[in-house]
C-alpha positions in Angstrom: -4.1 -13.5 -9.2 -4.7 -16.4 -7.1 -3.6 -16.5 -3.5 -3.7 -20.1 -1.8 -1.7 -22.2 0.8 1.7 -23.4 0.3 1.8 -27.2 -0.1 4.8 -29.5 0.5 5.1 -29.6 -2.9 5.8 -26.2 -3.7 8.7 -26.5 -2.0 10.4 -26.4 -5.3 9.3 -23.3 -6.5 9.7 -21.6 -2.9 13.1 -22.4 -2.8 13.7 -20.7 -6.9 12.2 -17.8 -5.1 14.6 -17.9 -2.2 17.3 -17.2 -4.3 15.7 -14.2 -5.8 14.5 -12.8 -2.5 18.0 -13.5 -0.9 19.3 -11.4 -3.9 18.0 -8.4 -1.9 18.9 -9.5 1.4 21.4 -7.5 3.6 23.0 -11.4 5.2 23.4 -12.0 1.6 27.2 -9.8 2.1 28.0 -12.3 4.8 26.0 -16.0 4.1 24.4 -18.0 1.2 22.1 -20.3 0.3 21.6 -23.7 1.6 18.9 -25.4 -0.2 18.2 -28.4 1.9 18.3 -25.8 5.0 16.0 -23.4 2.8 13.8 -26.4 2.1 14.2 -27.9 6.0 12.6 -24.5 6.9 10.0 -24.0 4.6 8.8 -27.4 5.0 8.3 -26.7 8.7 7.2 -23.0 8.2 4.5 -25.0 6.1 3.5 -27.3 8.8 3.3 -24.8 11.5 2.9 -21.3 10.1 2.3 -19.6 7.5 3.0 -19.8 3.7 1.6 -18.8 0.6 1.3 -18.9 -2.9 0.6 -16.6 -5.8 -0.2 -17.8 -9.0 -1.1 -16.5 -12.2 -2.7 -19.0 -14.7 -1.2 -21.9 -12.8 2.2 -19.7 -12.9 3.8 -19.0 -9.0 4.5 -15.7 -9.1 5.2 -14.9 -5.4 5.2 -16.3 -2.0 4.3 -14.6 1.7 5.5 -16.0 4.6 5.0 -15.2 8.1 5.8 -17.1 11.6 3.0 -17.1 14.9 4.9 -16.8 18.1 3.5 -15.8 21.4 5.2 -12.7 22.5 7.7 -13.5 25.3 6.4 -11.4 28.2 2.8 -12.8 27.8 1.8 -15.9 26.3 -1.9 -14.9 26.2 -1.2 -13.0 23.2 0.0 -14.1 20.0 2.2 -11.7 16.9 2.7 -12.8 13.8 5.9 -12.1 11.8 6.2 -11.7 8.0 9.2 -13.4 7.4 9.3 -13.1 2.9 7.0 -11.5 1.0 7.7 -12.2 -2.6 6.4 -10.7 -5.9 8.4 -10.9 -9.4 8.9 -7.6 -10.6 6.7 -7.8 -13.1 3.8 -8.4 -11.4 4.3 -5.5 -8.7 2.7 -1.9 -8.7 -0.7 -3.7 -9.8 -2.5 -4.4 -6.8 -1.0 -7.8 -6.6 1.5 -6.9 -3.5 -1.1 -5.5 -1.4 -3.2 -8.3 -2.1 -0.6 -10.6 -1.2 0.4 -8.9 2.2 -3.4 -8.4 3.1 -3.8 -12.3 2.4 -0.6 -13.0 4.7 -2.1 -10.8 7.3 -5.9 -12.0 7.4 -3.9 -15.5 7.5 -1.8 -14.9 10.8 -4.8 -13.3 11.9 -6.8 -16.8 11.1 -4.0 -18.8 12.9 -4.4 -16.8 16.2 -2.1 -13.6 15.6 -2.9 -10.6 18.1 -0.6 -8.7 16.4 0.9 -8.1 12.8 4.5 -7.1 12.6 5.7 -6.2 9.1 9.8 -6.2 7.8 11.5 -3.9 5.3 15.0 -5.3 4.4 17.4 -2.1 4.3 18.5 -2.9 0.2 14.9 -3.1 -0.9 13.8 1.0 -0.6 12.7 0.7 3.2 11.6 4.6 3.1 8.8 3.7 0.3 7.7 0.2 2.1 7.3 1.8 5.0 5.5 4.5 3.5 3.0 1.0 2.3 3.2 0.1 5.3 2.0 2.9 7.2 -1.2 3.4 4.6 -1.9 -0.2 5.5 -2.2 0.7 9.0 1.0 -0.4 10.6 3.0 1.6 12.8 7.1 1.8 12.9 7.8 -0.6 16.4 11.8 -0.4 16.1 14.6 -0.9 13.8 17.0 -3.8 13.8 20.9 -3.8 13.3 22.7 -6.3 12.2 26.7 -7.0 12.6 28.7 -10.6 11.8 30.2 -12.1 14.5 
């Protein structure tokens, strides 16, 4: 597998995985899919953060995605949030995931990240990504709630 940098134009692609990853996604119940929005963001995620790409023989086979922000109650120190990690199912339980989410993290690491905060969405077995999680060396920070308003 071959991890590398997202380029403008992969936005394509990203966006064909957007729909799969949003599949899974708890706001899924409540929104959809915009694709110039999608695109809009990834674009700018691009630009400013942190996207990549995993490819088998030429084929994208999964995307990571994380945001650099400096935490709000000191600007001195910098987090970085994985917003989509991506693998098609038949590439996962290989090797290829953890590869992916080390690359992601080394990369908000590169970019200036002080800290590395990880996401498990509540429909995609949270219990055993955490558990992945935790052998990677995170630690649980908090659980988020969601209600539409």
């Amino acid at each position: 597998m071959n991890i590398r940098p997202a380029l403008a134009t992969d936005i394509p692609a990203l966006v064909e995985i957007g729909h799969k990853f949003f599949a899974l996604n708890p706001f899924r119940h409540k929104t959809s899919i915009d694709e110039d929005s999608l695109a809009a963001s990834l674009a700018g995620f691009i630009k400013d953060h942190v996207v990549l790409m995993a490819e088998i023989d030429g084929k994208v086979i999964g995307t990571a995605g994380a945001v650099i922000v400096p935490l709000y109650w000191n600007d001195n120190y910098f987090q970085g949030l994985e917003t989509f990690w991506w693998l098609d199912p038949e590439h996962r339980g290989n090797g290829n995931g953890k590869a992916l989410r080390a690359a992601l993290e080394a990369s908000a690491k590169e970019e200036g990240a002080d800290f590395w905060v990880m996401m498990a969405l509540e429909d995609s077995e949270p219990e055993k990504v955490g558990e992945m999680y935790k052998k990677a060396g995170l630690v649980p920070i908090e659980h988020s709630y969601m209600k539409a308003l």
